[in-house]
N, C-alpha and C positions, 0 to 999 in steps of 0.2 A: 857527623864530625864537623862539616862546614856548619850548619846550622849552632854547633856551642862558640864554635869561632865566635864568628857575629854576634850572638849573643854577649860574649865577654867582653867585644869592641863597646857595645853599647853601653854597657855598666860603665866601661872605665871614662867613656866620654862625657855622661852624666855626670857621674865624680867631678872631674873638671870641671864643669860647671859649674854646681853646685860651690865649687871651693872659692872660684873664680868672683861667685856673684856674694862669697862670704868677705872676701878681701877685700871687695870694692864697698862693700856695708862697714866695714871696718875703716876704709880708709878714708872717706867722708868723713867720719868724726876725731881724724886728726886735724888740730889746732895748732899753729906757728908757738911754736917753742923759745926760749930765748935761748943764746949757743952759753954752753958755760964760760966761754976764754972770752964772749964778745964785751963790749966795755957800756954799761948804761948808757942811752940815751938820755938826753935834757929835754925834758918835754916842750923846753920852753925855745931849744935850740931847734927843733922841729916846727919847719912849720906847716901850711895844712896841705899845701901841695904835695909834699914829699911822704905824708901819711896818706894822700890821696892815691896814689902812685906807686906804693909801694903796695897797697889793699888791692889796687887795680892788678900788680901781677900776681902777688897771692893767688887772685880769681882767675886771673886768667891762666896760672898753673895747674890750677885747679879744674877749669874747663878743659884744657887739652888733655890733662891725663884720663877725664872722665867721658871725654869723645876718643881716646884712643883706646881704652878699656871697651867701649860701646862698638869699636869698630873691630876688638878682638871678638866681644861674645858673639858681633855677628858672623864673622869669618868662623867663628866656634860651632857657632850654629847653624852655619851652611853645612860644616862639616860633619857634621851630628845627622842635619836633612842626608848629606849622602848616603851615611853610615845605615841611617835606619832605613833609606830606598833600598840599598842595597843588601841590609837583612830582608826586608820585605821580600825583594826578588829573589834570593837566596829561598824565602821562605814558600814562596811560590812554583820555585823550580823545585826543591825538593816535596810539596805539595801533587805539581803534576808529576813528577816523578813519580810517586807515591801512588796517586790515582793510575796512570800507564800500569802500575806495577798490579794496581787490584784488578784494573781493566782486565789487563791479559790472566791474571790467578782465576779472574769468573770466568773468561774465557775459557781457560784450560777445564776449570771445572766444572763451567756446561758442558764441555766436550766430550768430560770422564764421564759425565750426568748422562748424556745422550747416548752416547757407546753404551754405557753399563744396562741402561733403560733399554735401549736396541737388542742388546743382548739377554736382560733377562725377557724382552719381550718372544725372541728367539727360544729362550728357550721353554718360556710358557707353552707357546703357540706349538712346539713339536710337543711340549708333554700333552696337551689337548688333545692332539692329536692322536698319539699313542693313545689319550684316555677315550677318546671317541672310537676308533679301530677296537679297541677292547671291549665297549659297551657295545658297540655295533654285534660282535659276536657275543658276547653276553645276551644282547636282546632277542636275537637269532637263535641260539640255544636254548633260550627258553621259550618263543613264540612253538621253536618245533616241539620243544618237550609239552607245551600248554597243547598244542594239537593233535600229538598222539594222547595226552590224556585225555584229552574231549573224545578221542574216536573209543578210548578204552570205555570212559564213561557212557557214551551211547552203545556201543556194543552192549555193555553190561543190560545197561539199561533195554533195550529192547530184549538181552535173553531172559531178564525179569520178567519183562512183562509177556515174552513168549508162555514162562511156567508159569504165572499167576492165571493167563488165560488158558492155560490148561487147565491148573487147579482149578479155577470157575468153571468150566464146563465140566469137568468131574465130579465135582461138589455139587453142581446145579440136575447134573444125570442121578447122582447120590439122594439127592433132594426130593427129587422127583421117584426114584424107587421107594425112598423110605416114606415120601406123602401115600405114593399105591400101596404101598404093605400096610403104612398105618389105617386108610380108608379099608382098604379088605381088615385089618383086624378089628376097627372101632366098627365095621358092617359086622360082623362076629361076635363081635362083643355086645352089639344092641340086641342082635339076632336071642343070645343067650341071655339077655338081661331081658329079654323079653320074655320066653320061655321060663326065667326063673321067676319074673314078677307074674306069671301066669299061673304057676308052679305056687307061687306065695299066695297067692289071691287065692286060689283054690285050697289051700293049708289053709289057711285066715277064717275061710269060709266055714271048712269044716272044723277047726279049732273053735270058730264062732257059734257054730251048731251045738258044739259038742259042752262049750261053754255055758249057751244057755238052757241046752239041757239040764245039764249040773243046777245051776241057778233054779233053776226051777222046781226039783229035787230037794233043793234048799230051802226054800221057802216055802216049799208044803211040808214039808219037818219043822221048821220055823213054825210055820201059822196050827200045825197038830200039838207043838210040845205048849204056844201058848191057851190053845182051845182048852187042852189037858187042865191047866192052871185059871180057868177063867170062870168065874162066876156069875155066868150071861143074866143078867135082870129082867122080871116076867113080865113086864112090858115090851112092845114091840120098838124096834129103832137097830141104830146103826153107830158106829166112829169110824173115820178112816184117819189114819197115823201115818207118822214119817217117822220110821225108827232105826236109829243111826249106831253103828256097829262098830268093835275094835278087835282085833284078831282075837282069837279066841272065844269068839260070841260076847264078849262084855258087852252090856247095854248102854252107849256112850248118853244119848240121849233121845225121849219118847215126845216127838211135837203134834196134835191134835191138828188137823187138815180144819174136818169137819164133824160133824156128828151131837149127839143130844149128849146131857152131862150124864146120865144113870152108865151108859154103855163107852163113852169115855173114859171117866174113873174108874171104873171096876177094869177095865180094856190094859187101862197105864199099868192098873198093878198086876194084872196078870202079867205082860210084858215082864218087868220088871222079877216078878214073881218066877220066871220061868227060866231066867237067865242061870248059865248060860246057855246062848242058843247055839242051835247045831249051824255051824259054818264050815266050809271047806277049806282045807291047807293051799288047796291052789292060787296064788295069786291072781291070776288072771279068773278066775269065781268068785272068790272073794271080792275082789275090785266090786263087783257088779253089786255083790250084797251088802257092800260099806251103809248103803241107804235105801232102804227098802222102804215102798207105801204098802200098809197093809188095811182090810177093810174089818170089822168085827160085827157081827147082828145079822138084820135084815138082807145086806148084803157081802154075807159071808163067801167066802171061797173066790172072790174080785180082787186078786192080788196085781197090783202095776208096779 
């Protein structure tokens, strides 16, 4: 409120001036008038003294009013310097006033600042607390629970490995019977695979016997059915043949070893001639007579 005061002193004293410095511009450019009622002067009744003198007060009315005008604006403007010190200081005291008044509002409000900060540090510092006392037993409850699991886990664990070292030792006694049962039965089993290849050997033998007995039997009916068919040449000599057989006596084919041509050819066709020859159904006789050497002539009755 003081501060618009001031403010309006100063406007209105401007004004003033302002009007002051317009009337004194204005009043310079009046010029001596002549009065309506006054009566001509004779220029010639005039003379130059009395226009000297009358021009002198003119100016010299003219200076006084315009040093007493000069000695208003200054007293104007002394007054104006006051006016404006005195907004200044006006302006200055409600300035520190103003500043006193933030002063203490920041004081107050570092103060709420500082309380408030103190107090939520208060109550940080107990909820920490609370949160620590709680993890504390949080931690503790589980360190114990982790340590009875560990004794559960070892527990276990060694009765595992109690039954597994059972198991192995039972498995390995199991191991060890069924290696002795298997050695006594593979000793049993050679034993009789001995005996039966002794047993087989001696069959084989006499199957072998009994075989080329047959064979032999064969081929002296063989070598009689083709002597029957053969037209021996009266000259003396020999052939000896390779002649090769299909079941049922077919004469597959008759190949000349050795021998002269007379007892050859006439040899071939009796072969041939004589077919079929007597073979036996047995396999294993047969086999042996698939390919027979046989001899004709000089060296007759030389069957290989």
């Amino acid at each position: 409120m003081k501060l618009s005061k001031a403010i309006i002193i100063s406007v209105i004293a401007h004004a003033l001036l302002i009007a002051l410095l317009a009337f004194n511009y204005q009043f310079s450019k009046i010029t001596p008038k002549q009065s309506a009622g006054a009566k001509p002067i004779n220029a010639r009744s005039v003379n130059a003294k009395s226009i000297e003198r009358l021009v002198k007060n003119i100016k010299q009315k003219d200076i006084d009013k315009k040093k007493k005008e000069l000695e208003r604006l200054r007293k104007l403007k002394k007054e104006e310097e006051k006016v404006r010190k005195k907004i200044i200081e006006e302006e200055q005291k409600v300035k520190k006033a103003k500043q006193r008044q933030a002063d203490a509002e920041r004081k107050r409000k570092n103060k709420e600042k500082k309380a408030a900060e103190a107090k939520k540090k208060r109550v940080a510092d107990d909820k920490a607390r609370k949160k620590k006392i709680t993890a504390d037993k949080k931690l503790a409850a589980k360190k114990k629970a982790e340590a009875e699991k560990k004794r559960k886990v070892e527990a276990e664990r060694k009765r595992k490995k109690k039954i597994a070292e059972e198991k192995r030792k039972k498995k390995e006694a199991q191991k060890k019977k069924l290696a002795k049962e298997k050695a006594a039965k593979e000793a049993m089993e050679r034993e009789m695979q001995r005996q039966m290849d002794e047993e087989a050997e001696a069959l084989n033998a006499a199957k072998q016997q009994q075989v080329m007995s047959e064979v032999d039997k064969f081929v002296s009916l063989i070598q009689g059915k083709i002597h029957r068919n053969w037209l021996e040449p009266e000259n003396p000599g020999y052939c000896i043949f390779r002649i090769s057989l299909a079941p049922g006596g077919l004469v597959i084919g008759v190949a000349v070893l050795e021998g002269d041509n007379q007892h050859c050819e006439s040899g071939q066709r009796a072969v041939y001639k004589a077919e079929p020859l007597p073979v036996s159904k047995d396999p294993d006789v047969f086999a042996e007579l698939r390919s027979i050497r046989l001899t004709l002539g000089e060296l007759d009755n030389n069957v290989q």
